[in-house]
C-alpha positions as CSV (number, residue, x, y, z in Angstrom):
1,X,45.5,9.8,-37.5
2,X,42.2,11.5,-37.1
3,X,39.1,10.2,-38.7
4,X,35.8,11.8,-39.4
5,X,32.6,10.9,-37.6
6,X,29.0,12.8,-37.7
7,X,27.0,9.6,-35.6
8,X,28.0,7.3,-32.5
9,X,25.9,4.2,-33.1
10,X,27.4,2.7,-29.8
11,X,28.3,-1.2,-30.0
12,X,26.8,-1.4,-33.3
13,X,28.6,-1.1,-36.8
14,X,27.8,2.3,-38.6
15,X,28.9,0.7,-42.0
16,X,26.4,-2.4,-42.2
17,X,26.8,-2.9,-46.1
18,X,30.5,-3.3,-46.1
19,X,30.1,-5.8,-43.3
20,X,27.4,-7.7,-45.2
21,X,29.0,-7.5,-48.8
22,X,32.8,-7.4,-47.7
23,X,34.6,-10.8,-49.7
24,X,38.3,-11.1,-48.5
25,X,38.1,-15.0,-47.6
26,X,39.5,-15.9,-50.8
27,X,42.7,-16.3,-52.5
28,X,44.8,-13.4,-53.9
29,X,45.3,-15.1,-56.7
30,X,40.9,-14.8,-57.1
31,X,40.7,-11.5,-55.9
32,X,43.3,-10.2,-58.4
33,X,42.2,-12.8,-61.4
34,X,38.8,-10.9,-60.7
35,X,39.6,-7.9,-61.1
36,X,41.5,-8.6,-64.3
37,X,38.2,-10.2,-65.8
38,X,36.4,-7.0,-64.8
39,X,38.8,-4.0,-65.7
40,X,39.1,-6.0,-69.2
41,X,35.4,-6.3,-69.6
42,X,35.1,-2.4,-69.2
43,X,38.0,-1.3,-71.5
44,X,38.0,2.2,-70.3
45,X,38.7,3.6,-67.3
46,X,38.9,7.6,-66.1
47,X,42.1,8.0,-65.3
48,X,42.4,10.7,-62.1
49,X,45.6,12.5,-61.5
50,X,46.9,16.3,-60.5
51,X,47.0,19.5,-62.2
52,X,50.8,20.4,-61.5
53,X,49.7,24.0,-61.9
54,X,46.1,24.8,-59.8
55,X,46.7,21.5,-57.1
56,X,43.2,20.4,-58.7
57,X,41.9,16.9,-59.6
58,X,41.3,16.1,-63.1
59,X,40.0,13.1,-64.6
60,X,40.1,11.8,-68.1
61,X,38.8,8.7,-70.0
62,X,41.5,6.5,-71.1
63,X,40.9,2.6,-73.4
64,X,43.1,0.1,-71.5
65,X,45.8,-1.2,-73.8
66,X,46.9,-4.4,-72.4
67,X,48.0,-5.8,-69.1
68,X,51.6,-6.8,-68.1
69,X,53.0,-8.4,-64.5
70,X,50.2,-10.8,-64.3
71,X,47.6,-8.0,-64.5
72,X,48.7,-5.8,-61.5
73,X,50.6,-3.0,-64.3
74,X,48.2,-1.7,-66.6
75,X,49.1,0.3,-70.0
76,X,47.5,3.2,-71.8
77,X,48.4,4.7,-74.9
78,X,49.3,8.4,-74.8
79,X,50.6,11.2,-76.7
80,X,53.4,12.5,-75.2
81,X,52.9,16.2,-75.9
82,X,49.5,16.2,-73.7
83,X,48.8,17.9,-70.7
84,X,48.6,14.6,-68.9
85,X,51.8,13.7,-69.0
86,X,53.0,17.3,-67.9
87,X,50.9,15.9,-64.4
88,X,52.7,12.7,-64.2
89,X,55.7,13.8,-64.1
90,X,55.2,16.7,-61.5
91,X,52.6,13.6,-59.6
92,X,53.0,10.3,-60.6
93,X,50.2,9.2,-58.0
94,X,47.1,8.1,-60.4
95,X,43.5,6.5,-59.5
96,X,41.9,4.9,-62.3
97,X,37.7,4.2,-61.5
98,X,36.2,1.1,-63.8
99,X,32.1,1.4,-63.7
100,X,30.0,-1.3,-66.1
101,X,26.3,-0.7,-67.1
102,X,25.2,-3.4,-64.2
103,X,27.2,-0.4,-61.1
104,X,29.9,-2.8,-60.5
105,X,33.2,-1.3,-60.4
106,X,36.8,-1.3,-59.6
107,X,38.9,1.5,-58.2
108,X,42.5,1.0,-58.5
109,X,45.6,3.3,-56.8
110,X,48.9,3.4,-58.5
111,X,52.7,4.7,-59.7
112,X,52.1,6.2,-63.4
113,X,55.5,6.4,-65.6
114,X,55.4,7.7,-69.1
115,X,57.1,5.0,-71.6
116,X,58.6,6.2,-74.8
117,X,60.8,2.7,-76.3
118,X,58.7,1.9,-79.3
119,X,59.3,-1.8,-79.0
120,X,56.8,-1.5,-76.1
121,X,54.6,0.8,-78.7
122,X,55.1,-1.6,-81.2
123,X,53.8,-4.4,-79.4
124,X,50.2,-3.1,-78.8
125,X,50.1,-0.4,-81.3
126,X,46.2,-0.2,-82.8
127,X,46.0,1.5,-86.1
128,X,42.5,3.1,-84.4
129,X,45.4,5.1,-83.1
130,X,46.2,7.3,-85.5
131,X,42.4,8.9,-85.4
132,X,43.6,10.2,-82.3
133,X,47.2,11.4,-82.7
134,X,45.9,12.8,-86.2
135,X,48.7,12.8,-89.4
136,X,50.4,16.2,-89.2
137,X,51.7,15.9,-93.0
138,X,55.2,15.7,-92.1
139,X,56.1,12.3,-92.8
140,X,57.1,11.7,-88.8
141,X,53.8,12.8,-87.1
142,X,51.6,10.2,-88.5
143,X,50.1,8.7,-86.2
144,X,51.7,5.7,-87.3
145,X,53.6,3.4,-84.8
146,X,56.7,5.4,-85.7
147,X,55.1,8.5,-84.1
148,X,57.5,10.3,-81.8
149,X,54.4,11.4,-80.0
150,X,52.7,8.1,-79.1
151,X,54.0,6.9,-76.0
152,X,52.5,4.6,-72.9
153,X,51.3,5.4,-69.4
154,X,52.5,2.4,-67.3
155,X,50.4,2.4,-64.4
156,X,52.1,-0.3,-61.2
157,X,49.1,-1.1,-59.2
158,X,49.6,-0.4,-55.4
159,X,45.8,-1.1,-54.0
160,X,42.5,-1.9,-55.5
161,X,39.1,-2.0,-54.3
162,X,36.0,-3.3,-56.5
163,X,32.7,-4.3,-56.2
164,X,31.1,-7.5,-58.6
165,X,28.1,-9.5,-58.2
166,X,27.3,-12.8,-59.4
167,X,23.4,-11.9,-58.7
168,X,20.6,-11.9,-61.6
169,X,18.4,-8.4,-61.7
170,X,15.8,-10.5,-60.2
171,X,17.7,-11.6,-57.3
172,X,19.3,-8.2,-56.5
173,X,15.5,-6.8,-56.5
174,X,14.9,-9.0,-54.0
175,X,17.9,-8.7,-51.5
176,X,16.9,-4.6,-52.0
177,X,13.5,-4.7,-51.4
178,X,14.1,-7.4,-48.8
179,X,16.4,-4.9,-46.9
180,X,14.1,-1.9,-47.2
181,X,11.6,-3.8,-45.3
182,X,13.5,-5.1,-43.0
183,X,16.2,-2.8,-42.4
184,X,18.8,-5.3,-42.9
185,X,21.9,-4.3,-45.2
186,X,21.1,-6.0,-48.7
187,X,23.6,-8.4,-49.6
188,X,24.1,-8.1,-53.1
189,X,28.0,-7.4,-54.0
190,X,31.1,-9.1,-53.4
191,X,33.3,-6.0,-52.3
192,X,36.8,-6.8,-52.4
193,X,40.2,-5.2,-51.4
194,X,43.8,-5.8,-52.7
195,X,46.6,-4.6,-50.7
196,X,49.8,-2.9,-51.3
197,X,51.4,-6.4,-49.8
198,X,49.5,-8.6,-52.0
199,X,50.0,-7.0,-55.0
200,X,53.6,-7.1,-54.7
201,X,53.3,-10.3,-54.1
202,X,51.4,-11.0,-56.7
203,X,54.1,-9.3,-59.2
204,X,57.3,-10.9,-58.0
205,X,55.6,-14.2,-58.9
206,X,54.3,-13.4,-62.5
């Protein structure tokens, strides 16, 4: 596999953040209890997949529904007639990118398949809901829990990547400033990755 490079730093590491912040001496059960914590603190995610027609990337906000499989298969709400799910079907390969106010953030790879059984929609139906799917006057397009239309994007988690800190704004100052003078990476993030392994791990237990 070829790999880019524009600098031969010799003996030494030409990535000294990730060596400084990278976390992976932990548990899986941490690093994906983490994650959980985090992606549910943010809410929404944008949710990346392919245009089936140009080949381009497009991404999209999306509100996290609820979590199922011990976390590693997240669900979105949908409606069914939406461009969206014309991509997922012609690529179900999605990234989903979780940023909060402080720049920590998650980055998770997955399998996206559209749900239609309205038990499942029943289950975490939200009357905010029908602001979005609008009431069409028909008596069936109502954005009620009923609605043909609303359906849920079942994302399996393959891989996930995120960045947290435990750090106060004062002490993530300091690392910074501390690195800037003297060129030492700043240590300020617990960055953290999940692999495909571990994760399916992770969902034949739960």
């Amino acid at each position: 596999m070829s790999t880019y490079s524009n600098a031969n730093t010799g003996s030494k590491p030409a990535d000294p953040y990730k060596i400084a912040n990278k976390d992976d001496a932990i548990s899986v059960s941490e690093k994906i209890e983490t994650l959980n914590k985090f992606v549910s603190s943010c809410k929404y995610g944008m949710m990346t997949t392919r245009d089936f027609i140009t080949g381009k990337l497009v991404s999209r906000c999306m509100a996290l529904a609820a979590k199922e499989n011990g976390g590693v298969d997240q669900l979105f709400f949908t409606n069914t007639e939406s461009k969206k799910t014309n991509e997922l079907e012609s690529d179900p390969h999605v990234n989903i990118a979780f940023l909060d106010s402080s720049g920590q953030w998650a980055s998770v790879s997955g399998i996206a398949s559209i749900e239609t059984d309205h038990s499942l929609v029943k289950k975490y139906y939200s009357p905010a809901l029908k602001a979005w799917m609008g009431d069409l006057g028909d008596g069936v397009h109502d954005g009620l829990e009923n609605d043909p239309r609303i359906g849920i994007i079942r994302v399996k988690i393959s891989t996930a990547t995120y960045s947290v800190s435990d750090l106060t704004f004062l002490g993530f100052a300091t690392e910074v400033a501390k690195g800037s003078v003297t060129g030492q990476p700043a240590s300020v993030n617990k960055l953290r990755e999940i692999g495909e392994i571990e994760i399916q791990s992770w969902r034949a237990s739960h």
